[in-house]
BARO-254573 format. One record per residue (C-alpha): residue number from 1; residue in three letters; y, x, z. Coordinates in pm, whole numbers. Example, Ala and Ser with C-alpha at 12.3 -4.5 7.8 and 13.67 -1.06 7.14 Angstrom:
<nutors>
     i    aa        v        u        w
     1   ALA     -450     1230      780
     2   SER     -106     1367      714
</nutors>
This chain:
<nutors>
     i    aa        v        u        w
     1   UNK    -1644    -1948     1519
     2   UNK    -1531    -1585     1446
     3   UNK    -1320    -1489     1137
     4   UNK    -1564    -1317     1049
     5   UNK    -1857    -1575     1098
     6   UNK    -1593    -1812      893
     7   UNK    -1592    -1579      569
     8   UNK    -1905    -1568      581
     9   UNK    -1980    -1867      573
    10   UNK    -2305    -2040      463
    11   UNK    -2260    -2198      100
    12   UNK    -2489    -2437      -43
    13   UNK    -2670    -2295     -451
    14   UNK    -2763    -2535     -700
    15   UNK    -3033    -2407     -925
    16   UNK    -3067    -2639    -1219
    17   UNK    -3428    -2648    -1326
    18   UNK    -3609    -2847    -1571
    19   UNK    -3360    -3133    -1449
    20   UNK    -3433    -3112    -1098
    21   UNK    -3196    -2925     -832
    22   UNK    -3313    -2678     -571
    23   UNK    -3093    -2672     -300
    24   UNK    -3097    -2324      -80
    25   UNK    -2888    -2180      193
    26   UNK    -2695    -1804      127
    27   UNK    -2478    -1691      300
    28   UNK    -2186    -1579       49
    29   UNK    -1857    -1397      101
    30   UNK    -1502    -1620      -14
    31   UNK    -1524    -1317     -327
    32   UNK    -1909    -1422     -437
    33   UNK    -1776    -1799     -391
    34   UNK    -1540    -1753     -639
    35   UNK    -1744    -1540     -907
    36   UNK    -2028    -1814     -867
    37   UNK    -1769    -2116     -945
    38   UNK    -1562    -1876    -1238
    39   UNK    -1894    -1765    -1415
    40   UNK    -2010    -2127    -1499
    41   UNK    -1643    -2218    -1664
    42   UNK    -1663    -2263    -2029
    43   UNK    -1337    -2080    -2113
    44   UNK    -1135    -1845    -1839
    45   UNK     -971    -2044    -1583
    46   UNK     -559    -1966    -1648
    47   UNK     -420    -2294    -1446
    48   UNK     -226    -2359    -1707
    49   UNK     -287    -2728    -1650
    50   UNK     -161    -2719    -1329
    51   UNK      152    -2531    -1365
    52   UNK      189    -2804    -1684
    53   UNK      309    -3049    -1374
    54   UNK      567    -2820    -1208
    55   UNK      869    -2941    -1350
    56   UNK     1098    -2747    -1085
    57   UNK      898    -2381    -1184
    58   UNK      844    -2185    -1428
    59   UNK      550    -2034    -1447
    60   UNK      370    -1756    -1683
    61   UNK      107    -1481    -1751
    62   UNK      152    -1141    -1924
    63   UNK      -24     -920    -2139
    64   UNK       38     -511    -2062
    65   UNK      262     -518    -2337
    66   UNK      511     -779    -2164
    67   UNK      438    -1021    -2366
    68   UNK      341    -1397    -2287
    69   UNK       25    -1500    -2259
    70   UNK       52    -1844    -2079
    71   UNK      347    -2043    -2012
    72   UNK      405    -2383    -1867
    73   UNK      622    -2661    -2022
    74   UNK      937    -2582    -1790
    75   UNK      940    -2196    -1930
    76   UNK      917    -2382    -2258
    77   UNK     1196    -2627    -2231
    78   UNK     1414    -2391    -1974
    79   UNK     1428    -2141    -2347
    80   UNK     1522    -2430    -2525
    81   UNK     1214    -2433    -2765
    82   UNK      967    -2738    -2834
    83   UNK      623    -2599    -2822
    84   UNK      429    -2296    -2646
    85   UNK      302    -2114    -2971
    86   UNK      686    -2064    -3010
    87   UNK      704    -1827    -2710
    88   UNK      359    -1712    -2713
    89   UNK      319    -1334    -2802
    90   UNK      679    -1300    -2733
    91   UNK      851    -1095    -2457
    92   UNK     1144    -1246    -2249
    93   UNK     1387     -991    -2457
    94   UNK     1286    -1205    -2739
    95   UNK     1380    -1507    -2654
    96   UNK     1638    -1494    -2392
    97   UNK     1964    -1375    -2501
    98   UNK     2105    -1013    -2389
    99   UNK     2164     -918    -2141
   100   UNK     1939    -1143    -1942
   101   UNK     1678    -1133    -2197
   102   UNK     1653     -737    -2156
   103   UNK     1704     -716    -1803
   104   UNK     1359    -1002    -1775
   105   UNK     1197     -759    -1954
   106   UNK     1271     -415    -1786
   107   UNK     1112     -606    -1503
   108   UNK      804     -704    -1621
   109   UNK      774     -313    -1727
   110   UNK      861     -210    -1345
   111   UNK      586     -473    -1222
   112   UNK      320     -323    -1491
   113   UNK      448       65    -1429
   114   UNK      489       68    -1039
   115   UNK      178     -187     -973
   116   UNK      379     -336     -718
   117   UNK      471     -722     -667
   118   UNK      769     -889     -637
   119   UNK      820    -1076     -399
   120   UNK     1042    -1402     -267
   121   UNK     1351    -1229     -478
   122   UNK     1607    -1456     -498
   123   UNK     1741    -1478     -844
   124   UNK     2034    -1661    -1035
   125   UNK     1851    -1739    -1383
   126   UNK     2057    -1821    -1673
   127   UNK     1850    -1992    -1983
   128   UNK     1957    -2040    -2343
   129   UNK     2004    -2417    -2319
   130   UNK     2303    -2353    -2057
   131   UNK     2156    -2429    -1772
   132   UNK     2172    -2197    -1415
   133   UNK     1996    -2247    -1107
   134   UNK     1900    -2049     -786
   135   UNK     1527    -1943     -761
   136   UNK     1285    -1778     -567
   137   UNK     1146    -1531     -785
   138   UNK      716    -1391     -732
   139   UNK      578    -1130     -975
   140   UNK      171     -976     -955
   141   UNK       25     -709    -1137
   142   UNK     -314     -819    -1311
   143   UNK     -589     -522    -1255
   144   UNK     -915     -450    -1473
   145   UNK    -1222     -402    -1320
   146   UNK    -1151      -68    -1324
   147   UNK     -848      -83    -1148
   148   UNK     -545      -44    -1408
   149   UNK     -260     -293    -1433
   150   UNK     -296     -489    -1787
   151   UNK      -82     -764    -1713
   152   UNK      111     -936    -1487
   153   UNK      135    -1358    -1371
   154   UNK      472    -1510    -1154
   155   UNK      613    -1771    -1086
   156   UNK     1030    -1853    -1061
   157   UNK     1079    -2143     -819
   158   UNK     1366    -2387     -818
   159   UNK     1600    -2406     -497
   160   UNK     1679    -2734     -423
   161   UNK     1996    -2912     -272
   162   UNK     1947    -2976      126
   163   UNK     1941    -3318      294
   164   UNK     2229    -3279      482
   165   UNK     2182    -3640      638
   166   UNK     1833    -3493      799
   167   UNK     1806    -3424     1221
   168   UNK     1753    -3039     1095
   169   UNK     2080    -2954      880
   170   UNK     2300    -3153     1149
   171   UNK     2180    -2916     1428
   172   UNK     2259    -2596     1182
   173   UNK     2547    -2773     1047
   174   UNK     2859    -2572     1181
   175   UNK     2656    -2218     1146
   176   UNK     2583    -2307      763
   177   UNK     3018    -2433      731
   178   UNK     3068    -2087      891
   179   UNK     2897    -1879      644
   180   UNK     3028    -2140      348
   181   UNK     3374    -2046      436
   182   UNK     3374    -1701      606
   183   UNK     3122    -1517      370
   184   UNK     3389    -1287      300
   185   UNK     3348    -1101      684
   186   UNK     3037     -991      839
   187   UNK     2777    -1222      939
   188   UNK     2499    -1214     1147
   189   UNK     2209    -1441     1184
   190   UNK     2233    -1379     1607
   191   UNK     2587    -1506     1600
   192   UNK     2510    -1751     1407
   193   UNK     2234    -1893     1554
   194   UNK     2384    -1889     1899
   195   UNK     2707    -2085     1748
   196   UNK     2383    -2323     1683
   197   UNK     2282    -2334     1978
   198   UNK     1941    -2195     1906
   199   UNK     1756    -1862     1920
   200   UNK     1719    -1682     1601
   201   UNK     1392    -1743     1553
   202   UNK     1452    -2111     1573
   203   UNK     1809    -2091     1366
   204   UNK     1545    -1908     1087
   205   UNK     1264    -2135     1095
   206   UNK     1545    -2449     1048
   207   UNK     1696    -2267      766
   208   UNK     1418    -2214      623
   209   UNK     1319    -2557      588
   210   UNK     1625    -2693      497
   211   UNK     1659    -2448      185
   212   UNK     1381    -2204      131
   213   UNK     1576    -1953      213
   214   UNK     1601    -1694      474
   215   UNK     1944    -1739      671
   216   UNK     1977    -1359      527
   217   UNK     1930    -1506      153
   218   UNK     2122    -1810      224
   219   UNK     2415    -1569      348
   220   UNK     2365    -1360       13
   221   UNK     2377    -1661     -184
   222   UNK     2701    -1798      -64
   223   UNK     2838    -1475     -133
   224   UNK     2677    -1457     -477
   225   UNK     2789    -1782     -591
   226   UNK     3121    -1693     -486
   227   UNK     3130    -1376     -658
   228   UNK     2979    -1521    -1024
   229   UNK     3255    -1788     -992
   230   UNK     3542    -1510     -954
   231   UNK     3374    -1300    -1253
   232   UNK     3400    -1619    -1461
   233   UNK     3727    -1757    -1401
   234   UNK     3950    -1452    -1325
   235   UNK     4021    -1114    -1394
   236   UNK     4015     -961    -1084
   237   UNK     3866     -643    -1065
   238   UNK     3500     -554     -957
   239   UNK     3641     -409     -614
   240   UNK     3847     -707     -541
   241   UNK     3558     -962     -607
   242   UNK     3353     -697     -376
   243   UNK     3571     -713      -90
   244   UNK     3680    -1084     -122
   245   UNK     3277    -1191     -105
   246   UNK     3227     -990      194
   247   UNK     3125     -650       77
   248   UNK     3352     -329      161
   249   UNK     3067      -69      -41
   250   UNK     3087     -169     -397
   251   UNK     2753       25     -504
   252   UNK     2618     -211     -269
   253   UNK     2795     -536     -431
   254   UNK     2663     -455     -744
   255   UNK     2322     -337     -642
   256   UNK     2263     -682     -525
   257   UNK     2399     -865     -774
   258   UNK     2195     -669    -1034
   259   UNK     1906     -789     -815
   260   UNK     2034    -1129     -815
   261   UNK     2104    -1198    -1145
   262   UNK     1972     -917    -1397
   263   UNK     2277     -765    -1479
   264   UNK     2578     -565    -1313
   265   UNK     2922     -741    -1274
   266   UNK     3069     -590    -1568
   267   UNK     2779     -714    -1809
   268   UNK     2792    -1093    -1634
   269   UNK     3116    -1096    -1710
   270   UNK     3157    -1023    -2038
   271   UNK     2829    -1234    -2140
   272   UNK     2967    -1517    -1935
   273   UNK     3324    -1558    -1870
   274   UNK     3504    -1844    -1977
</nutors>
């Protein structure tokens, strides 16, 4: 069967009728599917109920103004608050301290302004409770009918540790100790993978199973982590943390950590040092 001959694909219509059901073949495209099942809903279908059992996501929709709409219990919990009416109608500069809070928000507005996604960003999220974790990051702009952006959904999932006892980390293993304790000097996923023993596509397609990650975004990590710990704990300068984490252009150091976590060096520090 064609791809074509599979979207359109014949899909059975039940006509209720005096108790009875007439049964007829349509054919119907995977876009009428859907309007058929979403018109007979009682109340618009959100999936909040589902994103209710994702304890390692957070999950959310947006109105235009930024504000939220939906949230999951993880969102809920992650902001240190006890119920969803206590973050509903708020924006994330409300509730999550500056300058995280502001940088969450500006965004939101960049996903509602630019009508682009975001997508697979990895992200170091702070929350109010104290806790910080590694996430992959996905942001969509809602459209009308008309075709203006008046909201926005995402979704912010949780890296986890990797099984470093599994056949796939042992075969990576010395690539992944060489970027844990050279991410100070250039890397390259070619090397890398051929210190593994495998092509890069292969080296890739093992990293990404063993954490999520691209081996690029894995080698940005390390170097991330690395950096965060240095703005913490000492007070060496922005170009010495830079350098020391493997970046000679500082504009480019704090370009990505902006991406990464929200804010630029100077403002992580002095929210978060110890």
């Amino acid at each position: 069967m064609s791809a074509h001959s599979a979207l359109l694909r014949r899909a059975r219509l039940v006509h209720f009728a005096s108790g009875d059901c007439d049964f007829s073949t349509t054919p119907m495209t995977p876009a009428q599917l859907q309007t058929e099942l979403l018109a007979q809903l009682a109340e618009p279908f959100t999936g909040e109920a589902l994103f209710d059992s994702l304890t390692d996501a957070v999950c959310f929709l947006k109105n235009q103004r930024c504000e939220y709409v939906v949230v999951n219990r993880t969102l809920v919990e992650r902001c240190g608050l006890r119920a969803k009416p206590e973050l509903i109608g708020k924006r994330a500069d409300e509730v999550i301290p500056p300058p995280l809070g502001e940088s969450y928000f500006a965004q939101d507005e960049a996903v509602l302004k630019r009508g682009e996604p975001i997508l697979n960003q990895l992200e170091l999220h702070s929350y109010p409770t104290g806790g910080r974790g590694w996430c992959l990051t996905n942001k969509f702009p809602l459209r009308a009918r008309d075709g203006r952006v008046v909201g926005l959904y995402g979704i912010s999932k949780d890296i986890q540790a990797p099984n470093e006892r599994g056949a796939d980390y042992a075969k990576v293993a010395e690539a992944v100790r060489q970027i844990q304790k050279h991410y100070d000097q250039p890397l390259r996923v070619k090397e890398l993978a051929q210190k593994a023993g495998l092509s890069a596509y292969q080296f890739e397609q093992r990293i990404r199973r063993i954490f999520q990650l691209t081996a690029g975004q894995l080698i940005q990590k390390t170097r991330m982590e690395a950096a965060v710990q240095r703005l913490r704990e000492t007070e060496d300068s922005i170009a010495a943390v830079a350098l020391d984490c493997g970046y000679s252009d500082q504009s480019a150091f704090t370009r990505q950590f902006r991406q990464a976590t929200g804010v630029s060096p100077s403002e992580y520090r002095k929210a978060f040092r110890k």
